[in-house]
N, C-alpha and C positions, 0 to 999 in steps of 0.2 A: 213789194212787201209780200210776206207767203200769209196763205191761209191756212186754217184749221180744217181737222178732217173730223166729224161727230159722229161715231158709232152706237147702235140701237143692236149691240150684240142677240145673236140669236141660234138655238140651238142649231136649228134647220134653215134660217134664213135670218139676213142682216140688213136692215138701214141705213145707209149711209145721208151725209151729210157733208157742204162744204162753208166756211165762210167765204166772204167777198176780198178782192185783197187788199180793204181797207179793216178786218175784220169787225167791223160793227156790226153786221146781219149773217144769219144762217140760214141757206137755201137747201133744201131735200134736194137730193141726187139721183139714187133708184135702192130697188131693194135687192140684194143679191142672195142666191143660194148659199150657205156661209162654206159650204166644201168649195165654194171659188173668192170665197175672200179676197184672200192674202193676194189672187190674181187683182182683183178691181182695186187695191189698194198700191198695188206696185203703178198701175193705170194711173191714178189719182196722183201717186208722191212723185211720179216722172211726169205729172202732164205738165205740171207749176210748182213750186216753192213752196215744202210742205213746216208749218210752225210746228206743228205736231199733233195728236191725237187725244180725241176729246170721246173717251167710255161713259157709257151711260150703265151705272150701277144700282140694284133697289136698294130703297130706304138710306137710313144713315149711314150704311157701308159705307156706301161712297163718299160719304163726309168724314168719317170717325173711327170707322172699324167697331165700333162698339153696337152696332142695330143687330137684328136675328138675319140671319143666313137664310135665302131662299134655295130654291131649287137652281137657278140660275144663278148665283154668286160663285160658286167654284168655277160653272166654266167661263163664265166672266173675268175672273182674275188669271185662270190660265190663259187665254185669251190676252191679256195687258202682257204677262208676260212672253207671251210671241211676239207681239208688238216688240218689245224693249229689245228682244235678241236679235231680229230682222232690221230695225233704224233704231241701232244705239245713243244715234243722236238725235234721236229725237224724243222729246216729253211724252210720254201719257198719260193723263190726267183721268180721273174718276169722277163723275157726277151723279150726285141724287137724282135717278129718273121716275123718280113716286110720280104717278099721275099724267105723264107723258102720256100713254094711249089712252086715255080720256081726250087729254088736248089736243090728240093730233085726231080725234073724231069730230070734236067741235072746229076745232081750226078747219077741218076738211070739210064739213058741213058750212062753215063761215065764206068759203071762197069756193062756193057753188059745184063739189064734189057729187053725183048723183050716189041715189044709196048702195043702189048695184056695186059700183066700184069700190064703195066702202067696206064691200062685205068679201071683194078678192080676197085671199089669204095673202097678205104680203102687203097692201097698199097703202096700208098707213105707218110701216116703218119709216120708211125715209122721212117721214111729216116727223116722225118720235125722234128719229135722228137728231132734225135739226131745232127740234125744241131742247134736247136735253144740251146741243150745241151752244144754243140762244142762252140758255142757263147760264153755261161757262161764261159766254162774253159777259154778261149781265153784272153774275160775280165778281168777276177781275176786273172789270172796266178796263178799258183801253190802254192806260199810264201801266196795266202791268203783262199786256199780251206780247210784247216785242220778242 
């Protein structure tokens, strides 16, 4: 079965995210410089069987098109569309990431992360990654990931 890849796009730096490949769970990957992307993602869609790509969007964008446009929403959607050009066949899905870097400072706080590490620039994407990931599974349940 392939997994899901969860992106926590970022101007200057990205989180990535992988399911398992039964995709029930979402595990953080690492955070990348985003001007090497598209390299760690060729890494990622060649290493195993990729279902597709799971963006993490603010607010209701990512639900509706209808929430207010951040700073981040345009190169976010630019970004979906390099996805779509690069692996035509594969999905990219948008998800409401409201609240993701909260969660991923408690969840990293919850699973005994020291603060030092929490305060890197970079260390709590991949955690935001796979929560905005975890979202996706959540929503769709299982019966609709194949």
């Amino acid at each position: 079965m392939s997994r899901w890849i969860g992106i926590d796009f970022g101007v200057v730096r990205t989180g990535l995210a992988f399911t398992d490949a039964a995709r029930l769970m979402a595990f953080p990957d690492q955070t990348v410089p985003t001007n090497t992307l598209i390299s760690r993602l060729e890494n990622l869609v060649n290493a195993e069987p990729c279902a597709g790509f799971v963006l993490g969007l603010p607010n209701a964008w990512a639900m509706n098109k209808q929430g207010a446009a951040t700073h981040s929403t345009g190169p976010i959607l630019e970004f979906q569309q390099q996805l779509r050009e690069k692996w035509p066949g594969l999905p990219v899905h948008l998800v409401d990431e409201t609240n993701t870097s909260n969660e991923a400072v408690q969840a990293s706080i919850a699973g005994g992360m020291k603060k030092k590490k929490r305060r890197e620039k970079g260390s709590l994407d991949a955690v935001a990654a796979a929560l905005i990931l975890q979202r996706f599974l959540t929503q769709k349940g299982p019966e609709h990931l194949g």
